[in-house]
SERO-4910 file (N, C-alpha, C, O; in steps of 0.05 Angstrom, whole numbers):
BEGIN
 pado doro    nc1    nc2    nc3   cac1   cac2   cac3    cc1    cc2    cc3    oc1    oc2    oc3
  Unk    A    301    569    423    308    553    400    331    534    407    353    545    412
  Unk    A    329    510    409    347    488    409    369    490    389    363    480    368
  Unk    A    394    501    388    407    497    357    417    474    350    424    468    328
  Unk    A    420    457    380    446    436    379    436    421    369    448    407    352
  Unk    A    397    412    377    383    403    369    374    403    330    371    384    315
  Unk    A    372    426    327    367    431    300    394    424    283    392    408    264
  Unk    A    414    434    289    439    416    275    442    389    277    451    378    257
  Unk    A    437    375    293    436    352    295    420    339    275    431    320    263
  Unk    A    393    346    268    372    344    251    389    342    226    396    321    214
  Unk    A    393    361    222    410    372    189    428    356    179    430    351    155
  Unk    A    448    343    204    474    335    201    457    304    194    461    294    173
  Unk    A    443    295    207    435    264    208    415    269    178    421    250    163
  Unk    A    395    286    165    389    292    141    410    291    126    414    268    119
  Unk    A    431    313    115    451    302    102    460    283     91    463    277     67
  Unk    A    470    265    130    490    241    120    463    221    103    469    204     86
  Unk    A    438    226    110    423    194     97    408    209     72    387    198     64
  Unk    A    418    231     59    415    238     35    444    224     24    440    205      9
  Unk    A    473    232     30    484    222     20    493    197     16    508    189     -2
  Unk    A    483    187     32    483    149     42    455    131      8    454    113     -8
  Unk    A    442    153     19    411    134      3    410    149    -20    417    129    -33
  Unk    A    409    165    -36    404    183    -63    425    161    -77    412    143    -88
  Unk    A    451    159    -79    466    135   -101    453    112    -96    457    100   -117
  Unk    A    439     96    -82    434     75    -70    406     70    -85    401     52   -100
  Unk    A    390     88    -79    363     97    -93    367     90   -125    359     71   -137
  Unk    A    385    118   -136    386    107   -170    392     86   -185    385     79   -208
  Unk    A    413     75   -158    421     45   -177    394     23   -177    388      9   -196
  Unk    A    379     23   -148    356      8   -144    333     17   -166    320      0   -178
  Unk    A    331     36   -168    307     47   -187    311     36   -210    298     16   -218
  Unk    A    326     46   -221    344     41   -245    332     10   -252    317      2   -269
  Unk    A    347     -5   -228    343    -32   -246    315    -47   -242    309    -69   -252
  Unk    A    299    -32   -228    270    -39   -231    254    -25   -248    231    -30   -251
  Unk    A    265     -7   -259    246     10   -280    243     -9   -301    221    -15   -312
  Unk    A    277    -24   -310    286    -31   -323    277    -62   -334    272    -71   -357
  Unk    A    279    -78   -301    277   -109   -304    250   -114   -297    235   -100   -284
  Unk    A    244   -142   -309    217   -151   -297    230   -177   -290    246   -185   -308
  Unk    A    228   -190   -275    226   -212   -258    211   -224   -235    201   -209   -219
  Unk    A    209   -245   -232    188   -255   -208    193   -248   -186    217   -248   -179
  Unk    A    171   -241   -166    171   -230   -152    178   -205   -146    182   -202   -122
  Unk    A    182   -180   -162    180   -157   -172    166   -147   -162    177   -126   -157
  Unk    A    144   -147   -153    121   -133   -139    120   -136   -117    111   -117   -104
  Unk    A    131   -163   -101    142   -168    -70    165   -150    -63    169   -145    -39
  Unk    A    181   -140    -80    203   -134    -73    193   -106    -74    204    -95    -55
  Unk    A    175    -85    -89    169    -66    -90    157    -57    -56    165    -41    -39
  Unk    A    128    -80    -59    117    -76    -41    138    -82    -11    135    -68     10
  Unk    A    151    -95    -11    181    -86     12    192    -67     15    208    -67     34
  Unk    A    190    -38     -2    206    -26      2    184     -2      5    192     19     13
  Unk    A    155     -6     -1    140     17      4    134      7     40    123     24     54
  Unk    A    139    -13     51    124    -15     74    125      4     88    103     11     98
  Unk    A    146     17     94    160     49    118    127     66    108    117     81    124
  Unk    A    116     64     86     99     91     76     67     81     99     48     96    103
  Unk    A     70     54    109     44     48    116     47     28    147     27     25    161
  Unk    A     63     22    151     80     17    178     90     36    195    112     45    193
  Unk    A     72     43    213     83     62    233    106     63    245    117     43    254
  Unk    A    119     96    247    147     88    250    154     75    281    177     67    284
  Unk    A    138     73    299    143     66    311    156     35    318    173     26    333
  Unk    A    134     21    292    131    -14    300    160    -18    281    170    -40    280
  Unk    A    174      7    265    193     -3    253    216      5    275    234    -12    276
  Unk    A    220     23    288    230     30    303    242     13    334    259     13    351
  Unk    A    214     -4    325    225    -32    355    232    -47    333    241    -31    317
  Unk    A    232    -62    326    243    -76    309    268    -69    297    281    -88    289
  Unk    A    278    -46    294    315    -31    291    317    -42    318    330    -63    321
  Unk    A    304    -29    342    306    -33    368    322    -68    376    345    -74    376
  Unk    A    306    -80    380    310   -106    385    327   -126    363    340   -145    373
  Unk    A    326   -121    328    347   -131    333    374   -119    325    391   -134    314
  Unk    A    379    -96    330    401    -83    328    420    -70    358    439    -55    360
  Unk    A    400    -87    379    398    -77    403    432   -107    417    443   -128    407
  Unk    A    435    -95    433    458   -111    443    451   -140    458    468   -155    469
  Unk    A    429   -143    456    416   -169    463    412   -194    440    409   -219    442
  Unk    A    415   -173    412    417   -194    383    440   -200    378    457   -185    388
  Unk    A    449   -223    359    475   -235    357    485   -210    334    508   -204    329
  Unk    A    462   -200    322    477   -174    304    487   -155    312    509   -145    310
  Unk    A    464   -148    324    477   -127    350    501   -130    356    521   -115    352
  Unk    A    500   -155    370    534   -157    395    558   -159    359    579   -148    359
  Unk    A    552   -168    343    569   -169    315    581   -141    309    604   -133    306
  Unk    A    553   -126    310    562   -103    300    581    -78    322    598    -61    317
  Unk    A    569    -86    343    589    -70    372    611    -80    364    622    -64    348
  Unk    A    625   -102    369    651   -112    364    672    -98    343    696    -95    345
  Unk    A    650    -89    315    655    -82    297    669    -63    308    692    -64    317
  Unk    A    645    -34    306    648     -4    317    657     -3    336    667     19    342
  Unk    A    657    -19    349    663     -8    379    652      4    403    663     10    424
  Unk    A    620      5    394    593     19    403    579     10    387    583      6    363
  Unk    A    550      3    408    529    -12    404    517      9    385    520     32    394
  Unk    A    508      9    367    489     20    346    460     43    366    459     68    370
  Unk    A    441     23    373    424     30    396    438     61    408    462     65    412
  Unk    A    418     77    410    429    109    421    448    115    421    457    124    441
  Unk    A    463    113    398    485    129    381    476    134    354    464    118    340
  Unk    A    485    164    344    478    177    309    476    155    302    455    147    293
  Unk    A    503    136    305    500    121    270    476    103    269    465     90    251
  Unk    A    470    108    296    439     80    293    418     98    277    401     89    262
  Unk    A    422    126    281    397    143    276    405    140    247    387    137    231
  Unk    A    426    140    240    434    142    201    421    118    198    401    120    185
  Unk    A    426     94    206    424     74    195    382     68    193    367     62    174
  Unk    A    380     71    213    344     76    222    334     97    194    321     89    175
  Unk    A    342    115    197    330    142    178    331    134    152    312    138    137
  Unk    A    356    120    141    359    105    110    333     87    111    313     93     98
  Unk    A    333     70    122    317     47    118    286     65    119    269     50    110
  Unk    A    280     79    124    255     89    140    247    111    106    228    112     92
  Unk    A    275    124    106    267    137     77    273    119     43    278    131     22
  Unk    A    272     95     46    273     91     23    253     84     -1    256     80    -25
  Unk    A    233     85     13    208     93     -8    208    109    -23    210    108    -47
  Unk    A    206    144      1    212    168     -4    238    176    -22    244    199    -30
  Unk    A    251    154    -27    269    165    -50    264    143    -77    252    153    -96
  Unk    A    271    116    -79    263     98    -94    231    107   -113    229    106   -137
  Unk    A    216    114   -101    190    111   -122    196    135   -137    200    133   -161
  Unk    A    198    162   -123    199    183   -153    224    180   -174    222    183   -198
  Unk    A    249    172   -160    264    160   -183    252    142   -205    252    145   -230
  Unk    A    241    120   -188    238     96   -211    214    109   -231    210    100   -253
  Unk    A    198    133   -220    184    134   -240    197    154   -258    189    157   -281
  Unk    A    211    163   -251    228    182   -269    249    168   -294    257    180   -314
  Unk    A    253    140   -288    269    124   -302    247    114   -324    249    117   -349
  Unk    A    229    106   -313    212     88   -326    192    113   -348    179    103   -366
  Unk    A    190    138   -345    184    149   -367    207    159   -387    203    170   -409
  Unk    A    229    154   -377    248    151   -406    246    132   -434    253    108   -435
  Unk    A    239    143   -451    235    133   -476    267    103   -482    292    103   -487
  Unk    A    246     82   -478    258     64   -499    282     64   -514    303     53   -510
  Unk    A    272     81   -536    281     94   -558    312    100   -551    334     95   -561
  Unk    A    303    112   -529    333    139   -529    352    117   -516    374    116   -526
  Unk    A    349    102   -499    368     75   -489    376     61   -513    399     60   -522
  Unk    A    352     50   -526    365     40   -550    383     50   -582    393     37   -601
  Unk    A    380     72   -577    397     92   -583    425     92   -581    443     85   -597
  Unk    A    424    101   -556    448     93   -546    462     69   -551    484     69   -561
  Unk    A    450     47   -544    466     22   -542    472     27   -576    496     32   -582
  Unk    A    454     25   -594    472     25   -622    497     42   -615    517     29   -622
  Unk    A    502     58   -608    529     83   -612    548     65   -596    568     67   -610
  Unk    A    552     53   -580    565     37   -578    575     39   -542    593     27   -530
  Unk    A    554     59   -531    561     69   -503    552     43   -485    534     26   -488
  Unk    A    570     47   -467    566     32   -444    552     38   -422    547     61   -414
  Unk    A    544     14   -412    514     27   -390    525     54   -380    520     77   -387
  Unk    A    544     45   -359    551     72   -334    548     99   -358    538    120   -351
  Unk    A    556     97   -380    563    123   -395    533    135   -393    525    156   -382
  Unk    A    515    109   -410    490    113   -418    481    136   -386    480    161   -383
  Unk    A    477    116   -371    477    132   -340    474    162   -335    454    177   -333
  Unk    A    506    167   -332    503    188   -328    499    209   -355    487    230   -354
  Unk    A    511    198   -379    511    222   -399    485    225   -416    484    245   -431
  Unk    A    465    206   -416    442    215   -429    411    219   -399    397    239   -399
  Unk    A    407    189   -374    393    180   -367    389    196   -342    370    199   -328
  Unk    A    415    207   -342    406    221   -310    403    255   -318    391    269   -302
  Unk    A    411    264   -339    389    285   -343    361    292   -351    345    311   -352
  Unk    A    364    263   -357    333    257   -359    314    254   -332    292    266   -331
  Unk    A    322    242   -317    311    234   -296    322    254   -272    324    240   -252
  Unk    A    332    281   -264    343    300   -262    320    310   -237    323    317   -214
  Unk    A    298    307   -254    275    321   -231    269    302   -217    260    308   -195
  Unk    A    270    279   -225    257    256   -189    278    253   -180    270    246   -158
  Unk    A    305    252   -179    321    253   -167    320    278   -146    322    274   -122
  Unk    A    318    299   -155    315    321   -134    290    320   -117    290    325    -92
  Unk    A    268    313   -131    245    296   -121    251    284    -94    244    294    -72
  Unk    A    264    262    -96    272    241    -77    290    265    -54    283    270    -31
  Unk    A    310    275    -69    330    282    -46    310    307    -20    310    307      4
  Unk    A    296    323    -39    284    345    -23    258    330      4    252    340     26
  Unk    A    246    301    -10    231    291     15    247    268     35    240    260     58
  Unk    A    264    261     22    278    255     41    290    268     65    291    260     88
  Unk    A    300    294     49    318    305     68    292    316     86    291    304    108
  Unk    A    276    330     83    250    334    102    245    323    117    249    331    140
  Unk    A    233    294    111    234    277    120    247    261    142    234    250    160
  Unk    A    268    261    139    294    260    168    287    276    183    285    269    207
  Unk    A    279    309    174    284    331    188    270    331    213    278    334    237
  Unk    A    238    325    198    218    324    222    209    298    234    188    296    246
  Unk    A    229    273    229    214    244    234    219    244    267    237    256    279
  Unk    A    200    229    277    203    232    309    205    202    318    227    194    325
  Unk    A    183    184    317    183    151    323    191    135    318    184    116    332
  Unk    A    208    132    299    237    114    299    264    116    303    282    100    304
  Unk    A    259    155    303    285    160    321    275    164    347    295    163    362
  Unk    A    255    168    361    261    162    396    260    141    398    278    138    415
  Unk    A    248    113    390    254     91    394    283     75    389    290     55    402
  Unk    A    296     87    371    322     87    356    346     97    370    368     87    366
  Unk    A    343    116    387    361    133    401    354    148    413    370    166    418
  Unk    A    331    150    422    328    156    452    332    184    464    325    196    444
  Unk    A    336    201    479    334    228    477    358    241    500    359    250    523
  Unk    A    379    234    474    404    237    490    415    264    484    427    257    464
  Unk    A    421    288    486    417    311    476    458    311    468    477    301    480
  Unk    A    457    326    444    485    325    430    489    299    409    507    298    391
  Unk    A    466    276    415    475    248    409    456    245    381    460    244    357
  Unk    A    426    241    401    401    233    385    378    252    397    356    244    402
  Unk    A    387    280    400    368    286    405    357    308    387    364    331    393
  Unk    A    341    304    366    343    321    337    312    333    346    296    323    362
  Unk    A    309    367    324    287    381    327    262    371    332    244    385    342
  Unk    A    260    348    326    232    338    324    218    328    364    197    334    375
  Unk    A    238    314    372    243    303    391    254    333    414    255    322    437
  Unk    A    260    358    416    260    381    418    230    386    422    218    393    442
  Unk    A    223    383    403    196    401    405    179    389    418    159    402    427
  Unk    A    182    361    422    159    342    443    171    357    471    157    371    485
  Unk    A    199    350    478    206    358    502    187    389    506    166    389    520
  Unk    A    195    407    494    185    429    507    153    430    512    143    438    533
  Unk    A    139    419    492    106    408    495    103    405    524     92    419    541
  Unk    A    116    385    525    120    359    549    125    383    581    115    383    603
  Unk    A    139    396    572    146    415    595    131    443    597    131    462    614
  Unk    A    114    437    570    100    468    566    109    493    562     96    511    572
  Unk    A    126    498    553    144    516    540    126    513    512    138    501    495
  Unk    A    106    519    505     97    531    484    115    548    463    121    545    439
  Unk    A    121    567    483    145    589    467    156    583    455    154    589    431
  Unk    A    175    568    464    202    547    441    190    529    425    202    520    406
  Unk    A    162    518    432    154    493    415    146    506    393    155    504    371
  Unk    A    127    522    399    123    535    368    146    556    351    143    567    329
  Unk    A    165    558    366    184    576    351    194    553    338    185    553    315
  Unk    A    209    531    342    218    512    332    196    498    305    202    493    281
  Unk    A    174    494    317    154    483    286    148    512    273    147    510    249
  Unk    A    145    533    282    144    550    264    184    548    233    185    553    209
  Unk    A    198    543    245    228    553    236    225    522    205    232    524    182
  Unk    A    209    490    224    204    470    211    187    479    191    199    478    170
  Unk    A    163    489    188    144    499    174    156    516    152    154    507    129
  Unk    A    167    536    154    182    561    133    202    535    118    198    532     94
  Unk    A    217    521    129    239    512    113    222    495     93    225    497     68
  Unk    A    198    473    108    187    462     84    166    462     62    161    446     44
  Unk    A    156    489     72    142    510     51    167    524     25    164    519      1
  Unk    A    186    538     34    216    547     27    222    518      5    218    522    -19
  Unk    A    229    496     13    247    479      0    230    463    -23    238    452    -43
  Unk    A    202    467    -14    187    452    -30    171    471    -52    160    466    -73
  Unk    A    176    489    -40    169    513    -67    186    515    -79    182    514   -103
  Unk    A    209    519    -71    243    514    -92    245    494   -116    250    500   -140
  Unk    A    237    463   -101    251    452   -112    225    445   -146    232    439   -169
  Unk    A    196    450   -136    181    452   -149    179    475   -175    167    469   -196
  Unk    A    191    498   -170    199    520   -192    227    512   -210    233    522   -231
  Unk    A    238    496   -198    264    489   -206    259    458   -227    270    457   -249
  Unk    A    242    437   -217    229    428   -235    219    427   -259    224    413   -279
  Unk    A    200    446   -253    192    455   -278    201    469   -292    193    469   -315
  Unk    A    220    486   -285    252    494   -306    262    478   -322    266    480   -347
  Unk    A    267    459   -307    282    433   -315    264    422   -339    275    420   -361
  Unk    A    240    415   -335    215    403   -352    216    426   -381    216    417   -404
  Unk    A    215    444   -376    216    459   -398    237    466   -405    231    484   -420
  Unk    A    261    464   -406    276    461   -411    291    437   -437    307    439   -456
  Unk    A    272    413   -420    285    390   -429    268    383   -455    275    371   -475
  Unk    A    242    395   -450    219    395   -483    233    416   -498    231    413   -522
  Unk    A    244    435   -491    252    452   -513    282    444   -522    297    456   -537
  Unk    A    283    428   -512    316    419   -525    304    391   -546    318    389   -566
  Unk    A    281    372   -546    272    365   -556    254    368   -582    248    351   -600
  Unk    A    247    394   -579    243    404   -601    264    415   -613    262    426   -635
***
């Protein structure tokens, strides 16, 4: 079992749960909300990661975030290190890569909030942020966890835009997924399947969780309605 590898996984899940989940609600939010032109361009921009292989997105972080683009060399200057096979390229890759996976179950979680209960509100005299958090996000409570539980998965086991992304530097960018090719690769069966076996339990485990916990939530929230 790789651990340094598997922490690595976790730690880079984490940070782009906590990076993208606020990022997600505010975006959802105001598309549940607004209609404007080109609305459906802008949608369909943000589902592309769901049908674009990660790979072809993965050269494309590659090249132009790579020290050969004027962003690139922008952004080294910044940090102080080229983005390219360092974590933060993998944070920055893994956000962009999961933002479908969080944005759509939100927005649909926004967008079956009743009318009513916003306009509700606005008579009482509350202000959006209030509206927000004190009526809209218990409402929308379950795609939010929605979002966070496939995202965070999602990081866990993604492999082709993080080897293209960062490369298989072990301590750096070298997360479970990318682990388990190596051992393939070397035929160590043993560790490869101990490792997708440990992947398998967590997302059987997390997805049965967050699914019982849901529907808590769901019944919960009709019986307070009644």
């Amino acid at each position: 079992m790789d651990w340094e590898a598997l922490w690595l996984s976790i730690k880079l899940s984490s940070i782009t749960v906590l990076i993208l989940i606020p990022f997600a609600i505010m975006l959802s939010r105001y598309l549940a909300y607004h209609h404007f032109t080109g609305k459906s361009w802008v949608e369909a921009l943000i589902m592309v990661p769901l049908v674009l292989p990660p790979t072809v997105i993965g050269y494309y972080l590659l090249v132009g975030l790579g020290s050969q683009s004027w962003l690139g060399q922008m952004l080294e200057e910044l940090l102080g290190h080229q983005l390219v096979f360092h974590f933060s390229g993998l944070v920055v890759a893994s956000v962009l890569v999961n933002i479908p996976f969080a944005v759509q179950p939100i927005q649909r979680a926004f967008e079956a909030v009743p009318e009513e209960v916003r306009d509700a509100a606005a008579c009482c005299g509350m202000s959006r942020m209030k509206v927000l958090f004190k009526i809209e996000l218990p409402m929308v409570w379950p795609g939010v966890l929605t979002a966070l539980v496939l995202c965070f998965s999602h990081v866990l086991g993604e492999f082709g835009v993080v080897l293209m992304m960062g490369g298989n530097i072990a301590g750096e960018t070298k997360t479970i997924a990318i682990s388990i090719y190596d051992s393939v690769q070397a035929f160590d069966f043993a560790s490869a399947g101990q490792m997708s076996l440990v992947l398998l339990i967590f997302a059987v485990t997390v997805l049965a969780f967050t699914t019982s916990l849901s529907r808590r939530m769901g019944a919960a929230h009709v019986s307070r309605r009644r």
